[in-house]
Biopython code that builds the backbone (N, CA, C, O; Angstrom):
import numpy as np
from Bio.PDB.StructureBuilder import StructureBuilder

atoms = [
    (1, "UNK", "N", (67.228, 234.485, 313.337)),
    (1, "UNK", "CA", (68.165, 235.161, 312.462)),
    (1, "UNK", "C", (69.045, 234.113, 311.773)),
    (1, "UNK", "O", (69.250, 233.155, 312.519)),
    (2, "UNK", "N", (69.724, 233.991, 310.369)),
    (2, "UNK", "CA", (69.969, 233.178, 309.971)),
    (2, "UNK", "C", (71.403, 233.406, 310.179)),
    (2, "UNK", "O", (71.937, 234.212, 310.941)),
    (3, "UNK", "N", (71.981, 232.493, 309.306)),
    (3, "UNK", "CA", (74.016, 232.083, 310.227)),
    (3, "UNK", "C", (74.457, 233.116, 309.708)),
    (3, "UNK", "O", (74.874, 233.942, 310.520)),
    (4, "UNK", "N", (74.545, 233.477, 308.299)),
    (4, "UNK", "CA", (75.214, 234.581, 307.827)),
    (4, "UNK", "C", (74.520, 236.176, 307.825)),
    (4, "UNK", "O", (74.930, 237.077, 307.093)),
    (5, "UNK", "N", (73.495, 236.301, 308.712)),
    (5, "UNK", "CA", (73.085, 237.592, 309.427)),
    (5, "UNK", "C", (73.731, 237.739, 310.514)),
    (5, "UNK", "O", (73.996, 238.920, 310.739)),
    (6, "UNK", "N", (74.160, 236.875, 311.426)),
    (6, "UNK", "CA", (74.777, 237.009, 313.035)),
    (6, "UNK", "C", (76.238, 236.827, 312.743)),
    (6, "UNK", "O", (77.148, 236.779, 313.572)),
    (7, "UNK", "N", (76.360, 236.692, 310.881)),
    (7, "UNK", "CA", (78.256, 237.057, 310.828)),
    (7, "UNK", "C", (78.095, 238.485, 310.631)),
    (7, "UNK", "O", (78.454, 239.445, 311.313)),
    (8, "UNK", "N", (77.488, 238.396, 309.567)),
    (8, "UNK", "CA", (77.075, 240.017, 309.193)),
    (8, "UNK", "C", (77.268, 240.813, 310.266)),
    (8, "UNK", "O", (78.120, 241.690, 310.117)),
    (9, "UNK", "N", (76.541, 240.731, 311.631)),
    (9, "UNK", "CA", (76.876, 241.601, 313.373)),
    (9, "UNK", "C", (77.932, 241.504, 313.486)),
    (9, "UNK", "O", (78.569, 242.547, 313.636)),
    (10, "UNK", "N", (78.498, 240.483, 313.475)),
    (10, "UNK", "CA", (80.191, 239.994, 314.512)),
    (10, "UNK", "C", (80.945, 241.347, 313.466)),
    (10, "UNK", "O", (81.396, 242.405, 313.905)),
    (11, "UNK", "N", (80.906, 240.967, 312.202)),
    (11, "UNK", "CA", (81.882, 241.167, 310.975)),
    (11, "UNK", "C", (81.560, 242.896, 311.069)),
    (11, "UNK", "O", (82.063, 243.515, 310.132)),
    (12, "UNK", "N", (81.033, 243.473, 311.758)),
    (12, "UNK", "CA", (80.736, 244.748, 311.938)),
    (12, "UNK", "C", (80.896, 245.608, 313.664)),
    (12, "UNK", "O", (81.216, 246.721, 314.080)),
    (13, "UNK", "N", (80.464, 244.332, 314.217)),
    (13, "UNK", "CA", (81.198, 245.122, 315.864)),
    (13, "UNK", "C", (82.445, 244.754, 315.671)),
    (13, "UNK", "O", (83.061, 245.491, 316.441)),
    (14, "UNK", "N", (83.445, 243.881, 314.974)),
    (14, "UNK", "CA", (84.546, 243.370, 315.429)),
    (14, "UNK", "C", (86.067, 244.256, 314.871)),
    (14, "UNK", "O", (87.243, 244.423, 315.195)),
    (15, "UNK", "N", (84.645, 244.808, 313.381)),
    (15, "UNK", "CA", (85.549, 245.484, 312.492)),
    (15, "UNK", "C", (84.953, 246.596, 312.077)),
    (15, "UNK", "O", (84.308, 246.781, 311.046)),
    (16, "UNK", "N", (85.314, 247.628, 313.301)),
    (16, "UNK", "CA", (83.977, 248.760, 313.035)),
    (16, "UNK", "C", (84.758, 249.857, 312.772)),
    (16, "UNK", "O", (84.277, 250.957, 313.043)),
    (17, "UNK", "N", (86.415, 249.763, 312.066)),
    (17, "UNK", "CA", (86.748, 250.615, 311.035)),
    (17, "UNK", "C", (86.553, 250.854, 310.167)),
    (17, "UNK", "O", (86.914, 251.955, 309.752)),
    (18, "UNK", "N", (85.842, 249.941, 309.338)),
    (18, "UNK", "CA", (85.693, 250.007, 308.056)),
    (18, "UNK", "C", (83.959, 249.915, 308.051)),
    (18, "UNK", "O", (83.216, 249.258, 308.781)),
    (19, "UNK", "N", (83.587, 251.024, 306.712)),
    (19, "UNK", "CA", (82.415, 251.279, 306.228)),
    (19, "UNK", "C", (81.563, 249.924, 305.869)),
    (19, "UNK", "O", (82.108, 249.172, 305.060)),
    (20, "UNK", "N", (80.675, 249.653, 306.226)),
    (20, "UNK", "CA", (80.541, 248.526, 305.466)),
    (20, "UNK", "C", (78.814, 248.685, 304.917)),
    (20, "UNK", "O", (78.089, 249.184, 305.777)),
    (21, "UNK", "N", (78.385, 248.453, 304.093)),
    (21, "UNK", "CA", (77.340, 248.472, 302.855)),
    (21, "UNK", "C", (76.765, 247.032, 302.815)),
    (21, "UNK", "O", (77.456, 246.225, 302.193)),
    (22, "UNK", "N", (75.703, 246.606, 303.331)),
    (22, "UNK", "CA", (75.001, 245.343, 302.944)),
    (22, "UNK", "C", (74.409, 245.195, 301.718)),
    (22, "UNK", "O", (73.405, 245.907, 301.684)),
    (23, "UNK", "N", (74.585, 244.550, 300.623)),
    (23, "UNK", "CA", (74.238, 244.056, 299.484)),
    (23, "UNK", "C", (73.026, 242.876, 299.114)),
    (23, "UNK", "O", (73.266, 241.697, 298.852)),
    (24, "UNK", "N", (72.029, 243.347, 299.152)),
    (24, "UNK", "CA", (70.752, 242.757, 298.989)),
    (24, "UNK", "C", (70.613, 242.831, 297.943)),
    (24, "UNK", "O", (70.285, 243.893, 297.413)),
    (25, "UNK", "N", (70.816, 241.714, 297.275)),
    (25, "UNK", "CA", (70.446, 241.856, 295.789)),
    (25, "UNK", "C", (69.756, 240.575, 294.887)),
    (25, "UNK", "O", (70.649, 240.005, 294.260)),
    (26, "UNK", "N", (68.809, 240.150, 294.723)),
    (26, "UNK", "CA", (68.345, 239.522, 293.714)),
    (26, "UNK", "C", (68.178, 239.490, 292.514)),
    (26, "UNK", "O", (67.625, 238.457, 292.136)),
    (27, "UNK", "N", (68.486, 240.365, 291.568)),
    (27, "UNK", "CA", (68.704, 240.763, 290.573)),
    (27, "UNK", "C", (70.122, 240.522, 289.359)),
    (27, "UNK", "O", (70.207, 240.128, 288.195)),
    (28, "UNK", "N", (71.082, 241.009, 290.412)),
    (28, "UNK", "CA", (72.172, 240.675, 289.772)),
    (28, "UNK", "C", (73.100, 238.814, 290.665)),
    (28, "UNK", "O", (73.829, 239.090, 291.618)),
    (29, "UNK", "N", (73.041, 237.833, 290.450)),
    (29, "UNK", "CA", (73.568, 237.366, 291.059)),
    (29, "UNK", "C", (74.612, 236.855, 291.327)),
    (29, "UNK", "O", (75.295, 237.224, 290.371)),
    (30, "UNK", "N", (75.164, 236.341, 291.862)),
    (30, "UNK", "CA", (76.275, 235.942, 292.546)),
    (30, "UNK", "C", (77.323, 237.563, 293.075)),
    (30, "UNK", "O", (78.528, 237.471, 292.840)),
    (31, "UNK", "N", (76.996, 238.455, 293.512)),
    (31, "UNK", "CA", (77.306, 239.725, 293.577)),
    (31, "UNK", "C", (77.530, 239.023, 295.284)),
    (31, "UNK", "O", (76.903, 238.078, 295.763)),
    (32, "UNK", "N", (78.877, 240.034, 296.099)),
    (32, "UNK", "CA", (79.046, 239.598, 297.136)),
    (32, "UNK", "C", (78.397, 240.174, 297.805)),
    (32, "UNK", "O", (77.811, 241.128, 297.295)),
    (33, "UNK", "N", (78.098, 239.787, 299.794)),
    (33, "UNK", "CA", (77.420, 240.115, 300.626)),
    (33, "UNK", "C", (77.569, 241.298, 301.149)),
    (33, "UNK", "O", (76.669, 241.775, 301.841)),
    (34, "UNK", "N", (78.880, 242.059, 300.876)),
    (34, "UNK", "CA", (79.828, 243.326, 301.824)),
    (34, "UNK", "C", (79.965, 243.761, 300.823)),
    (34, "UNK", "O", (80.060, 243.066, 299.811)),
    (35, "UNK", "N", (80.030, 245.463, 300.835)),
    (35, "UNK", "CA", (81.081, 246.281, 300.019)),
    (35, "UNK", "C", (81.719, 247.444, 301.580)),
    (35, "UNK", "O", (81.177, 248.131, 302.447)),
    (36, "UNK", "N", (83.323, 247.023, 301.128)),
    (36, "UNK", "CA", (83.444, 247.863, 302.196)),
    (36, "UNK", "C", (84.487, 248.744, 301.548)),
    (36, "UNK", "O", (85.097, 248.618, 300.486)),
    (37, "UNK", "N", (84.522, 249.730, 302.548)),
    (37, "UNK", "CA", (85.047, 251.014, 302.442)),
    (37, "UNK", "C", (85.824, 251.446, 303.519)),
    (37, "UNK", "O", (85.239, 251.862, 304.519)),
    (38, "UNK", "N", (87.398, 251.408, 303.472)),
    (38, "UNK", "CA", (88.438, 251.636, 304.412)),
    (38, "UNK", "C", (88.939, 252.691, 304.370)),
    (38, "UNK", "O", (88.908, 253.363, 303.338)),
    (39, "UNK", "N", (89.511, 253.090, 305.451)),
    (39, "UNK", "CA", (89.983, 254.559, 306.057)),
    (39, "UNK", "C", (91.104, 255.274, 304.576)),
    (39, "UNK", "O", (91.163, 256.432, 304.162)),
    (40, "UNK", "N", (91.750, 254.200, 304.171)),
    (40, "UNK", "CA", (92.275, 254.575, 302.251)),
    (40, "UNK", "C", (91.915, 254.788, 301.428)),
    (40, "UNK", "O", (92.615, 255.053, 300.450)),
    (41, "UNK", "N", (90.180, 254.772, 301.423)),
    (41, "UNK", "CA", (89.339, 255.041, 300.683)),
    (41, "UNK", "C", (89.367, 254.099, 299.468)),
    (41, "UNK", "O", (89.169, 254.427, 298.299)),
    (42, "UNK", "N", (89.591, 253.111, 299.849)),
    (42, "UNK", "CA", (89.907, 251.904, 298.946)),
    (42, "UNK", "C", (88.254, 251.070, 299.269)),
    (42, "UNK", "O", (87.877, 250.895, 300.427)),
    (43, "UNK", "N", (87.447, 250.645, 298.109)),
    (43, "UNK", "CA", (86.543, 250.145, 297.819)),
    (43, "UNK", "C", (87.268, 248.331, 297.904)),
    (43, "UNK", "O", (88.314, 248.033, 297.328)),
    (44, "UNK", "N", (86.530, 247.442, 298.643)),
    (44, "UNK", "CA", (86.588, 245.851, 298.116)),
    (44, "UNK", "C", (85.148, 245.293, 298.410)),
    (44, "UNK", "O", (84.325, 246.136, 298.768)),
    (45, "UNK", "N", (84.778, 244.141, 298.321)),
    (45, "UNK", "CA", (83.408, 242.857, 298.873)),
    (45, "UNK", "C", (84.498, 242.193, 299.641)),
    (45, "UNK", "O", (85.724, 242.094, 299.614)),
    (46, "UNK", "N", (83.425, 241.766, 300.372)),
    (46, "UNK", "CA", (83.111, 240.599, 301.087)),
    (46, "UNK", "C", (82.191, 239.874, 300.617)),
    (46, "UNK", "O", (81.067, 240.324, 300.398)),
    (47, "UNK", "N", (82.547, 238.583, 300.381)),
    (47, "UNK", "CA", (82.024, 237.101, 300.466)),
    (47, "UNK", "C", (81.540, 236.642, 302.171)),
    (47, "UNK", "O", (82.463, 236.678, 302.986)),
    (48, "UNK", "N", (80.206, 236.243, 302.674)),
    (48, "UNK", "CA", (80.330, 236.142, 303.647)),
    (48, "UNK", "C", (80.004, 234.178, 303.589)),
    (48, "UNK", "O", (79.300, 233.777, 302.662)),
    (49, "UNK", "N", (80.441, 233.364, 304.389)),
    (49, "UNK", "CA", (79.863, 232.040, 304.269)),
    (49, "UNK", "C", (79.841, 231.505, 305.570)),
    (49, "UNK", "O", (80.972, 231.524, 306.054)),
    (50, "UNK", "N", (79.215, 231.160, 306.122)),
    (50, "UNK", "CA", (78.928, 229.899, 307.213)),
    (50, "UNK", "C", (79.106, 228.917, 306.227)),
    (50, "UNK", "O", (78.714, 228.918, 305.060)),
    (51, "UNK", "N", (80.026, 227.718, 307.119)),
    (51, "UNK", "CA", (80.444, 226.622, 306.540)),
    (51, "UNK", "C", (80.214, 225.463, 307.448)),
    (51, "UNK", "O", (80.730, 225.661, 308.548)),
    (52, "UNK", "N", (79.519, 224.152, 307.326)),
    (52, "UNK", "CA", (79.251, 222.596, 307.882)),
    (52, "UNK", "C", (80.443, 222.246, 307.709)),
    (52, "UNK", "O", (80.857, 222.415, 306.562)),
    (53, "UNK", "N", (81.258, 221.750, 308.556)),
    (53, "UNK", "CA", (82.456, 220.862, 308.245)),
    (53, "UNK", "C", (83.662, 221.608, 307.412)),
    (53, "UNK", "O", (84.158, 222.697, 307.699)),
    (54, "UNK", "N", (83.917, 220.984, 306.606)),
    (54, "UNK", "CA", (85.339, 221.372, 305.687)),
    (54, "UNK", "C", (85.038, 221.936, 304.340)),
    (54, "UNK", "O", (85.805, 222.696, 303.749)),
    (55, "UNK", "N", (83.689, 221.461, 303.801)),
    (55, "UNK", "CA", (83.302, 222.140, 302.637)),
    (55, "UNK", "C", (81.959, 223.224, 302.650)),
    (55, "UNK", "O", (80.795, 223.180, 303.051)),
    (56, "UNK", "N", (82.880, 224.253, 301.940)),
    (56, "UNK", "CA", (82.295, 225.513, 301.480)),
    (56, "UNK", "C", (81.687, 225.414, 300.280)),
    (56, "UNK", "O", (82.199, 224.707, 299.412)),
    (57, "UNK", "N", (80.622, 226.038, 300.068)),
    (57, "UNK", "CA", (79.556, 225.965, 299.248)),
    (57, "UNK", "C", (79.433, 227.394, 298.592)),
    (57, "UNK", "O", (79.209, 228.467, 299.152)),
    (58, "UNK", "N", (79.653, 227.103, 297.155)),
    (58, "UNK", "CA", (78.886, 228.335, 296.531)),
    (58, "UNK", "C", (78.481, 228.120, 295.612)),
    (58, "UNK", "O", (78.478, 226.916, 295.359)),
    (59, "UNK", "N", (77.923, 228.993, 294.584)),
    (59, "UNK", "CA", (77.018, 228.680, 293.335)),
    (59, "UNK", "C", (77.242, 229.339, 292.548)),
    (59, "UNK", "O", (77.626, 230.440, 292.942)),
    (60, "UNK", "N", (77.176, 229.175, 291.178)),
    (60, "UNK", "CA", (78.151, 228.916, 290.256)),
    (60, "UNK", "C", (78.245, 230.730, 289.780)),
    (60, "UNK", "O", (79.227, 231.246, 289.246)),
    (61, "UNK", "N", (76.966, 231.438, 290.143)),
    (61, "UNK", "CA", (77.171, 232.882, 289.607)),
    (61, "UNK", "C", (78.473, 233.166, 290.873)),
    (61, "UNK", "O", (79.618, 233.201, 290.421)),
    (62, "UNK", "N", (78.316, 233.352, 292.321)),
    (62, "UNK", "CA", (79.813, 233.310, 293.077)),
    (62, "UNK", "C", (80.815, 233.355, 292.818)),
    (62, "UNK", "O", (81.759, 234.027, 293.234)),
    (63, "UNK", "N", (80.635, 232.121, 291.578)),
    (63, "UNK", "CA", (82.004, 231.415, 291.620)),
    (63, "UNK", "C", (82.834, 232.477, 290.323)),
    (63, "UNK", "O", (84.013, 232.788, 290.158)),
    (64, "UNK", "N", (81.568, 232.807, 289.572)),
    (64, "UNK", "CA", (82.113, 233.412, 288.264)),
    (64, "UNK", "C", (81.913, 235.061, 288.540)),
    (64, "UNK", "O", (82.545, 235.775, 287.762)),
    (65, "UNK", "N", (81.255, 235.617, 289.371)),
    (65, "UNK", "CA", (82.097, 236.724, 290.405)),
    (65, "UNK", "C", (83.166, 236.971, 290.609)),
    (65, "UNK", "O", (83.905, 237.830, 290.130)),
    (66, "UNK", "N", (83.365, 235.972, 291.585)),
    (66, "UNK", "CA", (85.182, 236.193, 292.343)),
    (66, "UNK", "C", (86.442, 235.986, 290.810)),
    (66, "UNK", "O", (87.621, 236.278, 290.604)),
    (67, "UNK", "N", (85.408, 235.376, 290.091)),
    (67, "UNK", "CA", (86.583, 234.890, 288.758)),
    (67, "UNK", "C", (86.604, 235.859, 287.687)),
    (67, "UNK", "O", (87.528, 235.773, 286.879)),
    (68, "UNK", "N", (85.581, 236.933, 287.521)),
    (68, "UNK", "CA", (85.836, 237.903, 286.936)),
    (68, "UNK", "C", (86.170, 239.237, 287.205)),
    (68, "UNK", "O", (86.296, 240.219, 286.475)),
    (69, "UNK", "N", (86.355, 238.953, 289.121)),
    (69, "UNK", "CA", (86.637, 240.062, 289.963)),
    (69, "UNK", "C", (87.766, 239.589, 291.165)),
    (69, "UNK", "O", (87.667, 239.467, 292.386)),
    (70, "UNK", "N", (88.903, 239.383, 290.186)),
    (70, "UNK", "CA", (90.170, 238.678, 291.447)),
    (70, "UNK", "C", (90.809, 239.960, 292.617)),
    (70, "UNK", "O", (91.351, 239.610, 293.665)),
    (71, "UNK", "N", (90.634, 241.525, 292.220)),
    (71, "UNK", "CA", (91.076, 242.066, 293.001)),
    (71, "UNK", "C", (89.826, 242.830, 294.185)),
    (71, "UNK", "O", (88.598, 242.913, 294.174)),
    (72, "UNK", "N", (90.759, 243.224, 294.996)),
    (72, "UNK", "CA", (90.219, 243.306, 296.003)),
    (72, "UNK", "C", (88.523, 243.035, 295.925)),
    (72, "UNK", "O", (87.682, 243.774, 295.414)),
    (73, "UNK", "N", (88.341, 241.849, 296.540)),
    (73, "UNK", "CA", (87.646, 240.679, 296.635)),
    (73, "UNK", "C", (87.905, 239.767, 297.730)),
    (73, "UNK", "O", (89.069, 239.824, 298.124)),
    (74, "UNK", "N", (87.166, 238.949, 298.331)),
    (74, "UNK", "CA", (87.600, 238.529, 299.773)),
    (74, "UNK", "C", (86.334, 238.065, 299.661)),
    (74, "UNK", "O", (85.310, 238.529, 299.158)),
    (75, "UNK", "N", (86.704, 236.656, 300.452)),
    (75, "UNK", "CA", (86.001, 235.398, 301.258)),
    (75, "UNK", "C", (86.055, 235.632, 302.657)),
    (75, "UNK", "O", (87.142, 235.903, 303.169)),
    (76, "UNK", "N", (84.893, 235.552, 303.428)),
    (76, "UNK", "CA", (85.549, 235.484, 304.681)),
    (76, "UNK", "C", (84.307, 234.481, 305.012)),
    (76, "UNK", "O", (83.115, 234.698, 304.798)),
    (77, "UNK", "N", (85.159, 232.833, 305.839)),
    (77, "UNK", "CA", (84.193, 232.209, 305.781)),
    (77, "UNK", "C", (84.514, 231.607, 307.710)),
    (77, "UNK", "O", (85.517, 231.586, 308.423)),
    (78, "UNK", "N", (83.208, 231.248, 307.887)),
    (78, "UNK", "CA", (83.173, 230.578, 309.609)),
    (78, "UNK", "C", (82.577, 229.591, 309.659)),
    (78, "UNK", "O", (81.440, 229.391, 309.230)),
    (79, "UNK", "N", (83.338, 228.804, 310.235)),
    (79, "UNK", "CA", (82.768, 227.223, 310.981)),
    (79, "UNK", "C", (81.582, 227.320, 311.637)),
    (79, "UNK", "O", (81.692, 227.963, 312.681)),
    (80, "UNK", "N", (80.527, 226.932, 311.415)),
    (80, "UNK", "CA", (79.442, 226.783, 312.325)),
    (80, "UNK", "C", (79.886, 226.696, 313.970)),
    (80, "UNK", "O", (80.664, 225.776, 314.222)),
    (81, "UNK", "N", (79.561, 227.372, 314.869)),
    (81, "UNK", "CA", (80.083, 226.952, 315.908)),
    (81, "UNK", "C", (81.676, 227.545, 316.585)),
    (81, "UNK", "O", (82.160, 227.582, 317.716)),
    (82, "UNK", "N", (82.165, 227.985, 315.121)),
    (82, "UNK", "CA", (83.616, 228.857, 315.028)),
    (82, "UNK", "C", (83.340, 230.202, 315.354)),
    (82, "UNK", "O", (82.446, 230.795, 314.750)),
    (83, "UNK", "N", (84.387, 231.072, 316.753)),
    (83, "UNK", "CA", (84.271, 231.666, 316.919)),
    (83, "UNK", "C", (85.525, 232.706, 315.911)),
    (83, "UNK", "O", (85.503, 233.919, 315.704)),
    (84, "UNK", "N", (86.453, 231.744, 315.481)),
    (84, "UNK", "CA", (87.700, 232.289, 314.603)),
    (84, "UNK", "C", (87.080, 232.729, 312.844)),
    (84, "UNK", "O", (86.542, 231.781, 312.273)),
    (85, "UNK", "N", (87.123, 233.556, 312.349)),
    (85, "UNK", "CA", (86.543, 233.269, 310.845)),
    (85, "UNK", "C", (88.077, 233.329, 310.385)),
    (85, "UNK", "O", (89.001, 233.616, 311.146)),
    (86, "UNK", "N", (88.206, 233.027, 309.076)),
    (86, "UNK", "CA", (88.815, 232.775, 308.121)),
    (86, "UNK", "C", (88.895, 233.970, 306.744)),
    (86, "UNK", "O", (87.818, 234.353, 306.287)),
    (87, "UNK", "N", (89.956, 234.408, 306.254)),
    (87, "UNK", "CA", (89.515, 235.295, 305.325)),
    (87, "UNK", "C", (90.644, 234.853, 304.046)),
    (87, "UNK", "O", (91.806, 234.479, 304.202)),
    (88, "UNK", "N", (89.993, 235.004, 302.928)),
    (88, "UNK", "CA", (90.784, 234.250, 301.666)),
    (88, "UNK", "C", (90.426, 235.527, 300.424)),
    (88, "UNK", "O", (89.402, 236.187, 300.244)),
    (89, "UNK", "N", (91.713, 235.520, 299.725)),
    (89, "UNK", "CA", (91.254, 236.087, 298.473)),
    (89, "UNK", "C", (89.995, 235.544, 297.860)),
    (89, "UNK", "O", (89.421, 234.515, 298.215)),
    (90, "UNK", "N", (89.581, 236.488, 296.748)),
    (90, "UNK", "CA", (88.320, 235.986, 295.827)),
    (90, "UNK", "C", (88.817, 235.525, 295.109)),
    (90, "UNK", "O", (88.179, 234.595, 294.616)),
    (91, "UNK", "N", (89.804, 235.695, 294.689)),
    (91, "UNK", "CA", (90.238, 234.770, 293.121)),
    (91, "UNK", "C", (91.360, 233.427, 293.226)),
    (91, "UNK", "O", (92.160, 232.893, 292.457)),
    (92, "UNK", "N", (90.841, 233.198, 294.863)),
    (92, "UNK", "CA", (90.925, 231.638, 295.166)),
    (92, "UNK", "C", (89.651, 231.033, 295.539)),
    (92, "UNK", "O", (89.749, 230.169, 296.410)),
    (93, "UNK", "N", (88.252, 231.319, 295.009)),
    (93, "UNK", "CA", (87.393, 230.824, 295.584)),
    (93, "UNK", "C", (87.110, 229.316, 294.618)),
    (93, "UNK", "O", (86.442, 228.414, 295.123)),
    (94, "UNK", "N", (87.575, 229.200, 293.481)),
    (94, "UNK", "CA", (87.474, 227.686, 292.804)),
    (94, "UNK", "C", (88.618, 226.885, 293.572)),
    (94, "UNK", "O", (88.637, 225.701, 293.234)),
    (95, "UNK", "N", (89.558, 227.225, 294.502)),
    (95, "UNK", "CA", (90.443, 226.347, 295.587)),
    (95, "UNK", "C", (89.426, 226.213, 296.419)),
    (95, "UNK", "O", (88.890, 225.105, 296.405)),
    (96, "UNK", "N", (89.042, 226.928, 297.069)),
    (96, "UNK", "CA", (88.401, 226.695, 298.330)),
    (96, "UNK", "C", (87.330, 226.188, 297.645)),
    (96, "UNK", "O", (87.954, 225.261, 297.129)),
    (97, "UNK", "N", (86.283, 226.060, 297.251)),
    (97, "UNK", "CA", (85.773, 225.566, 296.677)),
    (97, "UNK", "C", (85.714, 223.698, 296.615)),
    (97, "UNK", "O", (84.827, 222.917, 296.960)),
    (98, "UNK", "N", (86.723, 223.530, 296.173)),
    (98, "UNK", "CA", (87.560, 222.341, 296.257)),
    (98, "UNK", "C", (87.900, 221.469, 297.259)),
    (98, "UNK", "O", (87.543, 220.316, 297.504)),
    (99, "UNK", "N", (88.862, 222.439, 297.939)),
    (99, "UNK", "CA", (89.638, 222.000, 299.016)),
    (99, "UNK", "C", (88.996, 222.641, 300.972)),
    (99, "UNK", "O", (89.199, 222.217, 302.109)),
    (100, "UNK", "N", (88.377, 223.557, 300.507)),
    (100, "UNK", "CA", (87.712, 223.556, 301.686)),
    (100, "UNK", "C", (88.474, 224.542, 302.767)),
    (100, "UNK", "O", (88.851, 225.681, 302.495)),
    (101, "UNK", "N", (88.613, 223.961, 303.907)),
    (101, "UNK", "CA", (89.191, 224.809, 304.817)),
    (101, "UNK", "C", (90.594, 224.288, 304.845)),
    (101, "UNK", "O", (91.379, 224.972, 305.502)),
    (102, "UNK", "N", (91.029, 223.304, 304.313)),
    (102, "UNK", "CA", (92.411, 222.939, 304.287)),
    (102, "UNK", "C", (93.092, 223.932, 303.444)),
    (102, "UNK", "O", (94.321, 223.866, 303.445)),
    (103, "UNK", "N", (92.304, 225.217, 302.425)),
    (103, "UNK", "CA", (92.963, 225.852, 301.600)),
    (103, "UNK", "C", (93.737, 226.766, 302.971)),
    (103, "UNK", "O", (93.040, 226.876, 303.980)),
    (104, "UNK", "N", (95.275, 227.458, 302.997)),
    (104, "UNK", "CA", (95.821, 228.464, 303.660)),
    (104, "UNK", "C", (95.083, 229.619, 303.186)),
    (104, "UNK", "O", (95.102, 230.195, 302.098)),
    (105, "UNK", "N", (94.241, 229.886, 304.561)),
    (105, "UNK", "CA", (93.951, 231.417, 304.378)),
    (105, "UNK", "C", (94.556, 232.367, 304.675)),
    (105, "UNK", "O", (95.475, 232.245, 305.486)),
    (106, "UNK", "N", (94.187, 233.855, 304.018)),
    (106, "UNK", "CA", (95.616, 235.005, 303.872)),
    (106, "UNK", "C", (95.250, 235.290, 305.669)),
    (106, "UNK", "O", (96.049, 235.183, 306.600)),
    (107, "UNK", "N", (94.319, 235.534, 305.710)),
    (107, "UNK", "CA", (93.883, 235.784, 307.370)),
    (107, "UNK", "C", (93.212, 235.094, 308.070)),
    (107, "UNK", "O", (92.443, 234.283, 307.553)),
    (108, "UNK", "N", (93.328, 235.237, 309.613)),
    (108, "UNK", "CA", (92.739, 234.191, 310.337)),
    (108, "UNK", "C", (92.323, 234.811, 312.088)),
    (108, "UNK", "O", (93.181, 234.730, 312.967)),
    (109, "UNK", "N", (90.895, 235.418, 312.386)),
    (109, "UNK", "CA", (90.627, 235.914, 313.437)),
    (109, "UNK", "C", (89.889, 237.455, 312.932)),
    (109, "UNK", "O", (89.837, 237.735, 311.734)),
    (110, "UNK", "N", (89.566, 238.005, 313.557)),
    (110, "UNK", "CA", (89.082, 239.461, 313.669)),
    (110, "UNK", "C", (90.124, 240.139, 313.282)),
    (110, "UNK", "O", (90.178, 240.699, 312.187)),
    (111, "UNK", "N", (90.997, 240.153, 314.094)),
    (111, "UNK", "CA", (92.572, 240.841, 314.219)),
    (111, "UNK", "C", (92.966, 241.334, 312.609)),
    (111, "UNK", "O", (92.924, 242.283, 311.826)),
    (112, "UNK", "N", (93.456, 239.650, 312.802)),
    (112, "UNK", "CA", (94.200, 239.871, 311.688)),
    (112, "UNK", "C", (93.561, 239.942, 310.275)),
    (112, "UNK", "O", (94.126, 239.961, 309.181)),
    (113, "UNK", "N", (92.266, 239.974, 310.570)),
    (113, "UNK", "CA", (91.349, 239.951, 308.972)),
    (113, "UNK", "C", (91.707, 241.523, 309.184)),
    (113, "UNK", "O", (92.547, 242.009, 308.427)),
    (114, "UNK", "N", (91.149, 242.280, 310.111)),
    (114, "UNK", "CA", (90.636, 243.858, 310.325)),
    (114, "UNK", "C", (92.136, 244.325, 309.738)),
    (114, "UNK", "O", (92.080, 245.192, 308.865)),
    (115, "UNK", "N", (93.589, 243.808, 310.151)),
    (115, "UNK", "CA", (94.901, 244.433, 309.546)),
    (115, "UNK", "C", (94.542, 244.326, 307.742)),
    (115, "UNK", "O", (94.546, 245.206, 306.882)),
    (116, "UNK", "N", (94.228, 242.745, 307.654)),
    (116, "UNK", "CA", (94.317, 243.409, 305.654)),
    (116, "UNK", "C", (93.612, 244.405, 305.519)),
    (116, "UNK", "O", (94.093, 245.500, 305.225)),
    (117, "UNK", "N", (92.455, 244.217, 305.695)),
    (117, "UNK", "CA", (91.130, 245.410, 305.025)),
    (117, "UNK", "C", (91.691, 246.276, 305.464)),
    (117, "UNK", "O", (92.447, 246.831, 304.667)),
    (118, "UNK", "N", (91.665, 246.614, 306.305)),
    (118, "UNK", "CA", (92.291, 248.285, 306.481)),
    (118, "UNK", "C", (93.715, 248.711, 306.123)),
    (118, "UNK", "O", (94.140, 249.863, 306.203)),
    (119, "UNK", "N", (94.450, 247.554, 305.688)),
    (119, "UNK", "CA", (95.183, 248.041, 304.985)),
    (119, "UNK", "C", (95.487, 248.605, 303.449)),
    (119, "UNK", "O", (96.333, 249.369, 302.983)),
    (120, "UNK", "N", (94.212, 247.734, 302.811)),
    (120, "UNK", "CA", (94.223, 248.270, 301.386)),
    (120, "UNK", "C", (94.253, 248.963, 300.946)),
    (120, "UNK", "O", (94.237, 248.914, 299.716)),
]
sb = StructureBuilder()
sb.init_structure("model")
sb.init_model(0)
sb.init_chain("A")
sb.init_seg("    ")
for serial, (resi, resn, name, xyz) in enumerate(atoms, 1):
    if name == "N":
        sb.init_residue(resn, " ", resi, " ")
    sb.init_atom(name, np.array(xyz, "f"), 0.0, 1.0, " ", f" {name:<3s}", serial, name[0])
structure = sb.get_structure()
């Protein structure tokens, strides 16, 4: 199973309030991995990424995704080996991008990712 299928599990037993919709898509690209759907009935994506080290990787349709879609939009990215993920707006993904995991993410853990989303 590949890294961002066994987030895909975690990111669904951990946070099994919210609806979540897998996005298989070849067609349209750079389209995110999640569409989820919270108890507010508030629609956002998920970005999902396994990350080597400090730099995060995406490609350039991604990049112009999150940049033509800054609201509710979300990165949520994990250290290889990280049991903590990380969760960042989308319309900081040309920071992170950049700067990596040194960017301040809005959330940090299951916990406190599962408080934004379900709060939207």
């Amino acid at each position: 199973m590949k890294n961002e299928s066994k987030f895909y599990n975690e990111i669904k037993k951990n946070i099994n309030q919210i609806s979540w919709i897998r996005i298989e898509n070849s067609v349209i690209l750079g389209v995110a991995d999640l569409l989820g759907y919270n108890v507010n009935c508030t629609f956002f994506t998920l970005e999902l990424k396994v990350a080597r080290g400090n730099k995060i990787s995406f490609s350039p349709h991604q990049i112009a995704f999150h940049f033509k879609h800054p609201k509710n939009t979300f990165i949520c990215v994990k250290g290889q080996g990280s049991r903590s993920p990380k969760l960042f707006e989308g319309s900081k993904i040309q920071e992170l991008s950049k700067i990596g995991f040194k960017l301040k993410p809005l959330a940090q853990g299951y916990e406190d990712i599962k408080k934004i989303l379900c709060s939207l």
